[in-house]
C-alpha positions in Angstrom: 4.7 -15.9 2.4 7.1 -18.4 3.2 9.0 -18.0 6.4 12.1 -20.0 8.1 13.3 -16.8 10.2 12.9 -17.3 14.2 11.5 -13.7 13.7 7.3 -14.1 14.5 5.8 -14.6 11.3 3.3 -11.9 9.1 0.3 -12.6 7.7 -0.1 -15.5 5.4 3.7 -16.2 6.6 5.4 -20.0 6.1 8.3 -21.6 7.2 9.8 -24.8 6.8 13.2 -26.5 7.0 15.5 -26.7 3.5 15.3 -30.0 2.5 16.8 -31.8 -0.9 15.1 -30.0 -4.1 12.2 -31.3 -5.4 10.0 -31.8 -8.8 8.2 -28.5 -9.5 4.8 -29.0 -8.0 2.1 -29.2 -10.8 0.5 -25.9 -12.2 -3.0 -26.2 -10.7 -2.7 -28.6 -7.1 -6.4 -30.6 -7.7 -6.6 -31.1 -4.0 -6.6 -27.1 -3.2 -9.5 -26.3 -1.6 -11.6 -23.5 -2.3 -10.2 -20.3 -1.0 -7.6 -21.5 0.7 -4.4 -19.3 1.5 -0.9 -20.4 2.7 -0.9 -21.3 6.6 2.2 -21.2 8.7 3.9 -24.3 9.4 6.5 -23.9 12.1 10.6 -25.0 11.9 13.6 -23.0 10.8 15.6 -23.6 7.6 19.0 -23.0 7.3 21.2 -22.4 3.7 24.7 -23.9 4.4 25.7 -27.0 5.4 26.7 -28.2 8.9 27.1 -31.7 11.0 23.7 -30.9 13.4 20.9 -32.9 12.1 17.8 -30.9 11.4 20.0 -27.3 11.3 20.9 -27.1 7.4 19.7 -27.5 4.1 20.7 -31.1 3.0 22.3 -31.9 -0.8 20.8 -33.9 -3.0 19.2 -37.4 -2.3 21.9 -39.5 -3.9 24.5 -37.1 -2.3 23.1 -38.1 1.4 23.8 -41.8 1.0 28.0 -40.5 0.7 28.0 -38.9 4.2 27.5 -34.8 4.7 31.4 -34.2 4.1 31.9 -36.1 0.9 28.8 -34.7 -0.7 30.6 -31.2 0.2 33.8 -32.2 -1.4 31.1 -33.2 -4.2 30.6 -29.9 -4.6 33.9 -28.8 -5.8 33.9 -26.2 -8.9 36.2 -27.3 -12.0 38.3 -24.8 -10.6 38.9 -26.9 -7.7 39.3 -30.6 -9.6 41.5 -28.5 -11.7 43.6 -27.4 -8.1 43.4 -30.7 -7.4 44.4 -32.6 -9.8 47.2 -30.3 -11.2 48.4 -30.6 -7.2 48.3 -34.3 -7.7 50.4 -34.1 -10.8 52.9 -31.9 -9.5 53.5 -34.2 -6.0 53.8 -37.2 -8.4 56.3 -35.3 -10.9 58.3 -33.9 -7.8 58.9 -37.8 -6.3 59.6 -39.3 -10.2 62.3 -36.5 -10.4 63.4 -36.3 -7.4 62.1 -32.3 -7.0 61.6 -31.5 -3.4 60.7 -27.5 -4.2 57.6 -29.1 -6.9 56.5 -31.1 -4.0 55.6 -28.0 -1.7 53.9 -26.7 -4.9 52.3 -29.7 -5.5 50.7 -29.6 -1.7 49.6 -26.5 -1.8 47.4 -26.9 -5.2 45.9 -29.6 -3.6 45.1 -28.2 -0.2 43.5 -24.9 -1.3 40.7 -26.8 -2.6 40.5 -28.9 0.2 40.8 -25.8 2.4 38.1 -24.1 0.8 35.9 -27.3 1.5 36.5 -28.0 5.1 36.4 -24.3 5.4 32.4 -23.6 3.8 31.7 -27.1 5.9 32.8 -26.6 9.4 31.6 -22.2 9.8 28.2 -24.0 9.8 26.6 -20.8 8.4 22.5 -21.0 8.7 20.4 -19.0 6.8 16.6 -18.6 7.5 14.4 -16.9 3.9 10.9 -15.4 4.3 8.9 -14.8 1.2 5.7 -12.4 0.9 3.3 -11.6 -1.7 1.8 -8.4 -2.1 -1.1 -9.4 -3.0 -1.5 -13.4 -3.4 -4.5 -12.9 -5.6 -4.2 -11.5 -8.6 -6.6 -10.9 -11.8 -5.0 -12.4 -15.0 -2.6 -9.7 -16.1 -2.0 -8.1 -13.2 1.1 -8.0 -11.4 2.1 -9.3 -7.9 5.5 -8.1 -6.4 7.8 -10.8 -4.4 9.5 -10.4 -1.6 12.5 -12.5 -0.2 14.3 -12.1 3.2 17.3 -13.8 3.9 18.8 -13.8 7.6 22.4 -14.9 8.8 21.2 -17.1 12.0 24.6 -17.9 12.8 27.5 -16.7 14.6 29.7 -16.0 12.1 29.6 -14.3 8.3 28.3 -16.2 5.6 30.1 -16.0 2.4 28.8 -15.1 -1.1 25.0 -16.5 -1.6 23.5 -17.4 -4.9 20.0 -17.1 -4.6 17.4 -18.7 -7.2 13.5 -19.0 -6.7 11.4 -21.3 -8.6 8.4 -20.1 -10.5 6.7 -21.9 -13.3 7.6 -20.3 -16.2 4.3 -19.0 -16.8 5.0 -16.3 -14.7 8.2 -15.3 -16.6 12.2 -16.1 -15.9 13.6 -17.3 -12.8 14.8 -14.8 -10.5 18.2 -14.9 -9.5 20.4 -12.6 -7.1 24.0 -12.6 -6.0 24.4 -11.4 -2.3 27.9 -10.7 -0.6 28.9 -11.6 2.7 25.9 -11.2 5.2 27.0 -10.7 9.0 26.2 -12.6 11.8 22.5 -11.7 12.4 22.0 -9.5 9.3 19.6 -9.3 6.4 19.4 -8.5 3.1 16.1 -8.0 1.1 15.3 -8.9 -2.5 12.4 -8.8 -4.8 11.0 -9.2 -7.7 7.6 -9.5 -9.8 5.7 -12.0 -11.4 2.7 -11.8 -13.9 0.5 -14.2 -16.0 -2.2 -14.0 -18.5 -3.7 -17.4 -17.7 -5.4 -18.2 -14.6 -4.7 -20.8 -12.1 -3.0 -21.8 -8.8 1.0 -21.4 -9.3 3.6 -22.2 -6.4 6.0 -20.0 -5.9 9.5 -21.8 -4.3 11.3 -23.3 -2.5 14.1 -21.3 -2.8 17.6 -22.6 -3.9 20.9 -20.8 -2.9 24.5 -21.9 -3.5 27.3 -20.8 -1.2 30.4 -20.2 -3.0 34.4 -19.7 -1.3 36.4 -16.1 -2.1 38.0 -18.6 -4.6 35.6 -20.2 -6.5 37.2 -23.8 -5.6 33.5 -25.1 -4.2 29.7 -24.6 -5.0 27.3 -25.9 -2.6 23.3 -25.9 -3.6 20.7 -25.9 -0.6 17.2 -25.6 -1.2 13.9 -24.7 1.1 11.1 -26.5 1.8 8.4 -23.9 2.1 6.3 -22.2 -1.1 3.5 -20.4 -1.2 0.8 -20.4 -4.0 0.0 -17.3 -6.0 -3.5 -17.2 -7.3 -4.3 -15.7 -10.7 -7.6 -14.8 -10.9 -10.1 -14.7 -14.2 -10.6 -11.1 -15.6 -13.7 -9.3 -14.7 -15.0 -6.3 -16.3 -16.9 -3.3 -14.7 -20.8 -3.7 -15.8 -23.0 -1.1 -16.2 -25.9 -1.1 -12.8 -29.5 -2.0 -15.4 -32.7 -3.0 -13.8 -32.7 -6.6 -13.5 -35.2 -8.5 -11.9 -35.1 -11.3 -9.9 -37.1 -13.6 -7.8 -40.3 -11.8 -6.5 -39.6 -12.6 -3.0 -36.3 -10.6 -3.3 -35.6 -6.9 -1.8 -37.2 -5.6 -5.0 -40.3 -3.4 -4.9 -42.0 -6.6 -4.3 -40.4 -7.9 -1.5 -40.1 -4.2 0.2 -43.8 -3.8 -0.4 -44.7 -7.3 1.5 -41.8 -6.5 4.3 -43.9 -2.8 4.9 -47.2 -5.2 5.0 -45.8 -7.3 7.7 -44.4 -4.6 9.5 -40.7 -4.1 10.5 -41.0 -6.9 13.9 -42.1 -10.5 13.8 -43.9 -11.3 17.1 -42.9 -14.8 16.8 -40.2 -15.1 19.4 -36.8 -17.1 19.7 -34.7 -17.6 22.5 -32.5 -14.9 24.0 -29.1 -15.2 22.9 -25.5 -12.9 24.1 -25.7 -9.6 22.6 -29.3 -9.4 21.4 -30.7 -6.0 23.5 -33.4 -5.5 26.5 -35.4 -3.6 24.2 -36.0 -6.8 22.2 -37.1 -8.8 24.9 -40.7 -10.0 24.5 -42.2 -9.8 28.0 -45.2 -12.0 27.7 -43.3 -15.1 26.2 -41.1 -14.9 28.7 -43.3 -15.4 31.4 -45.0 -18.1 29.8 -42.0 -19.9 29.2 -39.6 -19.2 32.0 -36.7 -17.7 30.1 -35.9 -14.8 28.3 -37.1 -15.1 24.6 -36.7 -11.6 22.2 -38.6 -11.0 19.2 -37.8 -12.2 16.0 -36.5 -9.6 13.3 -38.1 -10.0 9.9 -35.3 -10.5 7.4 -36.5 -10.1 3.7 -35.2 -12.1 1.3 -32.3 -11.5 -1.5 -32.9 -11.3 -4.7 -31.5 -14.9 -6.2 -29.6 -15.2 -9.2 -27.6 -18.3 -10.6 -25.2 -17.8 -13.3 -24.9 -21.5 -15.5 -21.5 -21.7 -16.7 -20.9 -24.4 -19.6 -17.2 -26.0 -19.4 -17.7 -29.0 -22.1 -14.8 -30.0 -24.2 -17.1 -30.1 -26.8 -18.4 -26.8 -27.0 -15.9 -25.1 -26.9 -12.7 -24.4 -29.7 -9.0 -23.6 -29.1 -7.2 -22.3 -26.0 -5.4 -19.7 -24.4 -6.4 -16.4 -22.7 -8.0 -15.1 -25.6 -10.0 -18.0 -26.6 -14.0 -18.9 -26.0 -14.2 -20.7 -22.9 -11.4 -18.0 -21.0 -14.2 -15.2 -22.3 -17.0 -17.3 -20.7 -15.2 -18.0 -17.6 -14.3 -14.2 -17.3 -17.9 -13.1 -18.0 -19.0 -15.3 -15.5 -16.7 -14.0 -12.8 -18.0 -10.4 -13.8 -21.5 -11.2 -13.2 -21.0 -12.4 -10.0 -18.9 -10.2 -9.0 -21.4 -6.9 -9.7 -24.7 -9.0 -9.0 -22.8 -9.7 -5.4 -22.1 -5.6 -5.2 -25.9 -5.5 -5.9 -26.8 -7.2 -2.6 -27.8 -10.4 -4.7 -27.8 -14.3 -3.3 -25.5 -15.5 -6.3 -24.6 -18.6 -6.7 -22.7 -20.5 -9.6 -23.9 -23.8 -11.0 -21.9 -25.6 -13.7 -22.8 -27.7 -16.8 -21.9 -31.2 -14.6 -24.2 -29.9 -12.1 -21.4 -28.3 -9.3 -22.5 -25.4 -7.0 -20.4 -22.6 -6.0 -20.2 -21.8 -3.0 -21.6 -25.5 -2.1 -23.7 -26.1 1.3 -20.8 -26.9 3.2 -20.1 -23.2 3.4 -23.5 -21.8 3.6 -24.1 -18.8 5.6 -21.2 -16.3 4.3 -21.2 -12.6 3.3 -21.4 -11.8 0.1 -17.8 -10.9 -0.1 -16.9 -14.2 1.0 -19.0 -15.8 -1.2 -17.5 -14.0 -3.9 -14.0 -14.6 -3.2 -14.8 -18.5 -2.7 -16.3 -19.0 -6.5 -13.4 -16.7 -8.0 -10.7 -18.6 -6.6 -12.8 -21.9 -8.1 -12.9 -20.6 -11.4 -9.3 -19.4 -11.1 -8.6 -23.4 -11.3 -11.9 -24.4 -13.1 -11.0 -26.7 -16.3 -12.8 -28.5 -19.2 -15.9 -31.0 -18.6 -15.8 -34.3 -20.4 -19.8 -34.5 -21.3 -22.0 -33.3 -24.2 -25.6 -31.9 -22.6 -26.6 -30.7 -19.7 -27.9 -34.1 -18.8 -26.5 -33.5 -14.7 -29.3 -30.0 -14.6 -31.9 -31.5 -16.8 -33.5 -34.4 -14.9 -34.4 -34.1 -11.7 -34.8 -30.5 -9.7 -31.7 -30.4 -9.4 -29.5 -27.1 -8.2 -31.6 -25.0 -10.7 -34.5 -25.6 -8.7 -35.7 -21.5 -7.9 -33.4 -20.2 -9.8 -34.4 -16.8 -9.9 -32.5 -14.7 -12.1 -30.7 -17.3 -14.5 -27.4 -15.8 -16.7 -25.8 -18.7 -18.7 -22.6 -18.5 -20.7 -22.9 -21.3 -23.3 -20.5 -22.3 -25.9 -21.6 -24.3 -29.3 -24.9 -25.7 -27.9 -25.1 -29.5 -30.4 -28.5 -31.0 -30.7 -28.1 -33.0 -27.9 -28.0 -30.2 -25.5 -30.8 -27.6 -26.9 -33.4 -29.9 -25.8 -32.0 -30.2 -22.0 -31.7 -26.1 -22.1 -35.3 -25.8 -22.7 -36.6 -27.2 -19.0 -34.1 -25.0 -17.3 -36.0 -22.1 -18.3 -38.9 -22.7 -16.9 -37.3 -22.9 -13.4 -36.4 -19.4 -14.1 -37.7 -15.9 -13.5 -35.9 -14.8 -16.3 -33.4 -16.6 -18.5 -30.4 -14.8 -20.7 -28.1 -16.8 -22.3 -25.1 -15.8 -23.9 -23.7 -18.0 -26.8 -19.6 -17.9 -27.5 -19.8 -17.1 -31.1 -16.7 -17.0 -33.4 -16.5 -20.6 -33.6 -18.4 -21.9 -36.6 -19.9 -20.9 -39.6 -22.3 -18.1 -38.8 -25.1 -19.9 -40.5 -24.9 -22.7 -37.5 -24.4 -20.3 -34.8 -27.8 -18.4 -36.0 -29.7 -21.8 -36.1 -28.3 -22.4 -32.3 -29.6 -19.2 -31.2 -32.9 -19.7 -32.9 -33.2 -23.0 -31.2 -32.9 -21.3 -27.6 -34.6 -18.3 -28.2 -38.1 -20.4 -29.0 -37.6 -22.0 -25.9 -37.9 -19.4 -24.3 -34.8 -18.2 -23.5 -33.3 -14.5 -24.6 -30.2 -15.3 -26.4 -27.6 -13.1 -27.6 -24.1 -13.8 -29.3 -21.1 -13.6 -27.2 -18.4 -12.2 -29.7 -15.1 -11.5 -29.2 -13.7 -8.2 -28.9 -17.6 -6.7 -27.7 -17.5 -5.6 -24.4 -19.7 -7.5 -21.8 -20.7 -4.2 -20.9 -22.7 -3.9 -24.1 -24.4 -6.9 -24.3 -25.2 -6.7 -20.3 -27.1 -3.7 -21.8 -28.6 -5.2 -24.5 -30.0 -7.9 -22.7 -31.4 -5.2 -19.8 -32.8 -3.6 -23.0 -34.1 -6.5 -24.5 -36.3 -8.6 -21.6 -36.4 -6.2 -18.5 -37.2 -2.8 -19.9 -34.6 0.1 -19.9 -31.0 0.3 -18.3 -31.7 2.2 -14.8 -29.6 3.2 -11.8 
């Protein structure tokens, strides 16, 4: 939400001072970081001009170097240079002809323009905006409604507002809204919706108004400095709940079965921190030590799973929501999202070797977790290489994979042979190969090449559920689909 009213601020609420329009920021900012949401900055923007520095939006950046009051009479309508110069005209006709009557009409052309100027300059209205997103994040063809709040800060009645708020046009037509005379201290509330098939980060503002005069002699256009970002999300798909197994130190049967061997208590003690309960506190350390030290609770271990996603250039053919690498990114966002619903420790690894979430935010729910690697592949693009040299040599982030899910696209001869290694640093390896892209002769000779080493390929077709071939692959390596 963007926010400029003096009113406190709501969640995910920013404000800033209007400030001369800018470029339209890109479509995906690189320097975003992961699961970051608009802040609050602090300051108040106002929508009409007035001589206090600081306490009005300012025109244009060639129109400052003029001085405040000549950019306003820059602003003047072709109504008003019509006024003007038909005013002109008649004062110049009345002195040739000696017409003192045409004079008087001749002044008053010209100084109902001129009026209407010092007028809009000098009632200094301010106007503060406020924009909110219900909600900022968004899956790919969903819908987020927009909100905009405009305020009358001033003391006296602003006059007709123009309002017009950027949006890449990815997210449909500009919205535009006419709003009459606000009084001092009033509001008026707009919205409107945006949607997008394609995912990515997309800023939404700054806002523009013009203030126009009862006569349509002048046009002023302000604009904001605050935006927010709406995030569009990849597409996930509901997956069916089929036995999978993962590592054997996970809360499988295995890992239950060692946790009941070891008992539900580790008698190896730590130190006592706030919070922990009496009942916990392990007497006999403590006396040898001199301070209170609790017992340790046994904490089994997740079952691990890392989903390989391939984003090469190479591998992949055409673009757009429908095309191969969109259906790999979105199948990767639906595996993580159910195997994190499964109590799973997912993480993501890509083909240049990136890990999502990365160290640096080790330690956070599952939920978290989840929300940090869908907003990266909200903005995730294209690789430049052709293998998997990054994963191949070396450990590397594949080391203990666990459970390994890969969505591959057109795997070339140079990148079968680095595949095979990575399935032996798996419990279990399912690869699913975008298909649709080549003869089907060469895609049968790719699969061929993965499944003998070792790795239990299926095609990835468009138009078949994930669902299904979540199934199949339950079916095919881990027994039958269970609860």
């Amino acid at each position: 939400m963007s926010h400029g009213s003096p009113a406190s601020p709501g969640r995910g609420a920013r404000s800033g001072t209007a400030v001369p329009p800018v470029p339209q920021a890109p479509l995906v900012p690189p320097a975003a970081a992961p699961g970051t949401v608009p802040g609050t900055v602090p300051g108040t923007a106002a929508g009409a001009p007035g001589p206090a520095a600081g306490t009005g939006p300012r025109p244009g950046r060639g129109s400052e170097d003029r001085g405040p009051l000549r950019a306003a009479f820059g602003g003047l309508t072709t109504r008003g240079r019509s006024f003007l110069a038909a005013g002109g005209a008649a004062a110049l006709c009345a002195y040739l002809l000696g017409q003192p009557d045409l004079l008087r009409v001749g002044v008053l052309l010209a100084a109902l323009p001129v009026a209407c100027v010092l007028a809009l300059y000098y009632t200094r209205s301010r106007v503060s905006s406020a924009r909110r997103m219900y909600p900022s994040r968004v899956p790919a063809g969903s819908e987020s409604r927009v909100e905009l709040r405009i305020e009358n800060i001033a003391r006296v009645p602003t006059g007709v507002l123009l309002l017009q708020d950027r949006v890449p046009y990815v997210l449909g037509p500009r919205p535009r809204f006419v709003l009459d005379r606000i009084e001092p201290g009033g509001r008026r509330d707009v919205a409107y919706r945006v949607r997008s098939e394609l995912r990515g980060r997309y800023p939404l503002g700054p806002l523009q108004l013009r203030l126009t005069d009862p006569f349509g002699m002048v046009e002023l256009s302000r604009s904001f400095s605050a935006f927010d970002v709406l995030t569009v999300l990849p597409r996930t798909e509901q997956l069916p709940s089929v036995r999978f197994g993962g590592d054997a130190g996970g809360t499988g049967e295995t890992g239950r079965r060692a946790q009941s061997l070891a008992g539900d208590e580790d008698v190896i003690p730590r130190d006592y921190r706030h919070g922990d309960g009496l009942r916990r506190v392990h007497w006999r350390s403590t006396a040898h030590r001199g301070q209170l030290m609790v017992r340790r609770e046994e904490q089994p271990q997740r079952d691990r799973c890392t989903v390989l996603l391939d984003t090469r250039r190479v591998a992949y053919q055409g673009a757009g929501p429908g095309s191969a690498f969109e259906r790999a990114v979105s199948g990767a966002a639906s595996v993580v999202a159910h195997l994190l619903a499964r109590d799973y420790a997912v993480r993501l690894v890509t083909d240049t070797g990136a890990v999502l979430p990365g160290p640096q935010v080790a330690g956070v729910s599952g939920a978290e977790a989840g929300a940090l690697i869908l907003d990266e592949l909200a903005v995730l693009d294209h690789s430049p290489g052709r293998g998997f040299e990054e994963l191949a040599t070396g450990p590397g982030p594949l080391e203990e994979a666990g459970l390994l899910i890969a969505f591959l696209g057109s795997v070339n001869r140079e990148a079968a042979p680095q595949l095979a290694p990575l399935r032996r640093r798996a419990t279990h390896a399912v690869a699913l190969v975008a298909a649709g892209q080549m003869e089907p002769e060469v895609e049968a000779h790719q699969l061929r090449r993965l499944t003998e080493s070792g790795w239990l390929a299926l095609h990835h077709h468009p138009g078949i559920p994930l669902g299904q071939l979540w199934q199949d692959a339950a079916r095919l390596s881990f027994g039958p689909a269970g609860g």
